[in-house]
N, CA, C and O of each residue as an XYZ file, in Angstrom:
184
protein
N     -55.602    -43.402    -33.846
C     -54.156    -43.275    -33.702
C     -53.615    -42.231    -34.670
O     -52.718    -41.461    -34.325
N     -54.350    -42.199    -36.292
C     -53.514    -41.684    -36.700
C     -53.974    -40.022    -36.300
O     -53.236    -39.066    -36.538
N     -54.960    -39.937    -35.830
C     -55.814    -38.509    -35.359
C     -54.651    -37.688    -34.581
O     -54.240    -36.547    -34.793
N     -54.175    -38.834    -33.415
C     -53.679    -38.255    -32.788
C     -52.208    -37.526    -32.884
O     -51.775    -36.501    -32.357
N     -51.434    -38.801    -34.073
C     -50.567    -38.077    -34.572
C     -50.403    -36.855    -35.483
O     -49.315    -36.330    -35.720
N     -51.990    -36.313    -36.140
C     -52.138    -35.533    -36.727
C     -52.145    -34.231    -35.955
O     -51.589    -33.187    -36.297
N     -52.918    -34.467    -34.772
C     -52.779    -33.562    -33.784
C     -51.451    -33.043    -33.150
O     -51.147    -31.888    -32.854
N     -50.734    -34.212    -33.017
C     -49.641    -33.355    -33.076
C     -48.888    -32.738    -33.697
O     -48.256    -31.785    -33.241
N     -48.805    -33.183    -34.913
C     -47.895    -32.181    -36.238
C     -48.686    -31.095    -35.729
O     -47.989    -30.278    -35.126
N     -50.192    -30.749    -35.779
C     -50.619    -29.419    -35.969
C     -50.329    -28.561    -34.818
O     -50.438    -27.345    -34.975
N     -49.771    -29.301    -33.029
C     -49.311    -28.273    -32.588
C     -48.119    -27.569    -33.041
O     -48.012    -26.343    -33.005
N     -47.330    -28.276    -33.417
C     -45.878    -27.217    -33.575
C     -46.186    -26.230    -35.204
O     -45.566    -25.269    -35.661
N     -47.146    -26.826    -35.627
C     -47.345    -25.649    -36.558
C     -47.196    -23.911    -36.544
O     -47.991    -23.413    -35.747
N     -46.699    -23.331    -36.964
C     -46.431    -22.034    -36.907
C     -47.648    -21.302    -35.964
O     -47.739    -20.764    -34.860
N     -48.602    -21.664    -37.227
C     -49.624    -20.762    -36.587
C     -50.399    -21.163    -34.898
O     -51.384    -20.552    -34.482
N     -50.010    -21.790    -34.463
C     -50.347    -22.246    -33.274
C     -49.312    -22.002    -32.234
O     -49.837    -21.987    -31.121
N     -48.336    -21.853    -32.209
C     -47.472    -21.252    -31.756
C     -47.783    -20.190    -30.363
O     -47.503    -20.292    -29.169
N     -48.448    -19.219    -31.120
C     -49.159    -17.920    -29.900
C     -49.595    -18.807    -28.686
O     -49.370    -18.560    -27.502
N     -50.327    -19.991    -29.248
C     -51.188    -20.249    -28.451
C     -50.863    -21.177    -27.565
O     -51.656    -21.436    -26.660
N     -49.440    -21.948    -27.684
C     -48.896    -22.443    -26.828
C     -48.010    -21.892    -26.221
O     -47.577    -22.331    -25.156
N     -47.532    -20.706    -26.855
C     -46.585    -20.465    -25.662
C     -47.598    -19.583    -24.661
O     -47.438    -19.420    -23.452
N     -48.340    -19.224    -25.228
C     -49.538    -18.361    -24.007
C     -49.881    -19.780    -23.256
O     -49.796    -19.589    -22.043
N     -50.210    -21.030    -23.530
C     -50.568    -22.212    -22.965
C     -49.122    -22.191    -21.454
O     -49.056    -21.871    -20.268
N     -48.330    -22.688    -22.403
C     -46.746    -22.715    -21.093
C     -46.815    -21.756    -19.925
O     -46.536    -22.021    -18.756
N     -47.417    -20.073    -20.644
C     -47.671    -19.308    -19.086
C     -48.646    -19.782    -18.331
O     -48.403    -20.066    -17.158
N     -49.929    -19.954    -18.871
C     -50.867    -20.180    -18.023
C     -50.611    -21.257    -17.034
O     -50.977    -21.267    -15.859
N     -49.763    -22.390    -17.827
C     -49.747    -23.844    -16.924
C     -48.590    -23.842    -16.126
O     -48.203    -24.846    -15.527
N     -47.968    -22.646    -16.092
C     -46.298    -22.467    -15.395
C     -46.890    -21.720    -13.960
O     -46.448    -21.773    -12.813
N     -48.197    -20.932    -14.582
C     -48.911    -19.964    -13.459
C     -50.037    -20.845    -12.304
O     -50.528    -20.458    -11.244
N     -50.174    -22.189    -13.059
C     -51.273    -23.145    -12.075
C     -49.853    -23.903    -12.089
O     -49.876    -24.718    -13.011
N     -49.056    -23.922    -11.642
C     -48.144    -25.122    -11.309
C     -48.959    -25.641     -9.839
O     -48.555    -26.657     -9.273
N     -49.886    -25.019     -9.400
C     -50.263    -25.968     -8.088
C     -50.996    -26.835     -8.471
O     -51.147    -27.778     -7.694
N     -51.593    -26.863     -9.543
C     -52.396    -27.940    -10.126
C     -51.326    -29.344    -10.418
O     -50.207    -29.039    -10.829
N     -51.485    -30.172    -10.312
C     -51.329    -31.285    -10.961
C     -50.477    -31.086    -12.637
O     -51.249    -31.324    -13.566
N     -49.381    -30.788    -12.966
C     -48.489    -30.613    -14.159
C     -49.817    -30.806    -15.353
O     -50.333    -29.968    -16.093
N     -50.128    -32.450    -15.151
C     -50.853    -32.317    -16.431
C     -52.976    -31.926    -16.750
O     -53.868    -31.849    -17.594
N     -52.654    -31.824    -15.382
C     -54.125    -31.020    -15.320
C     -54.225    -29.952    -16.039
O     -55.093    -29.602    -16.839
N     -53.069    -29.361    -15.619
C     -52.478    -27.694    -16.386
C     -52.579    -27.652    -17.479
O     -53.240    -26.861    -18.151
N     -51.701    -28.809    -17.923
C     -51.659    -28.583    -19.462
C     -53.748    -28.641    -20.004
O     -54.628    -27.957    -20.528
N     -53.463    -30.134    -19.303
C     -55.115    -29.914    -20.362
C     -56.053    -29.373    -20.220
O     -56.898    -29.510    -21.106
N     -56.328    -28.612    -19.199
C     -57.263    -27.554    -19.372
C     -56.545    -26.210    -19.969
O     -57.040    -25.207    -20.483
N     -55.456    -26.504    -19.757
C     -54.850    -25.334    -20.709
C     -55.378    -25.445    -22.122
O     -56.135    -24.596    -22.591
N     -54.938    -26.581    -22.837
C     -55.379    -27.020    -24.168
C     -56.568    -27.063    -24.354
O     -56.947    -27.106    -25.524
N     -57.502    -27.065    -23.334
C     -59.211    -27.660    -23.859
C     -59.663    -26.098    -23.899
O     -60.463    -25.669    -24.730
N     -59.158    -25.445    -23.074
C     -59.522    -23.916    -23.192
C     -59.226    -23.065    -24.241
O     -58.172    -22.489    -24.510
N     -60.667    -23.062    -24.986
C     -60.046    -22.079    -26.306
C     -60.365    -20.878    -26.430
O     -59.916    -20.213    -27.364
């Protein structure tokens, strides 16, 4: 549990930033996928 909340502080971290908003295009660009399919292969893809 607390992993996961750690994980999230570290997305909005600055330096991660690039990499989500490059995440939001990619998963705005598979919108035929399933919303949260998008996201997480967005996220698992590094």
């Amino acid at each position: 549990m607390a992993n996961k909340i750690q994980r999230r502080a570290d997305f909005w971290k600055p330096r991660n930033l690039a990499r989500v908003s490059n995440c939001v295009v990619i998963c705005v660009e598979l919108r035929h996928l399933p919303f949260n399919a998008s996201v997480l292969n967005c996220f698992n893809a590094d």
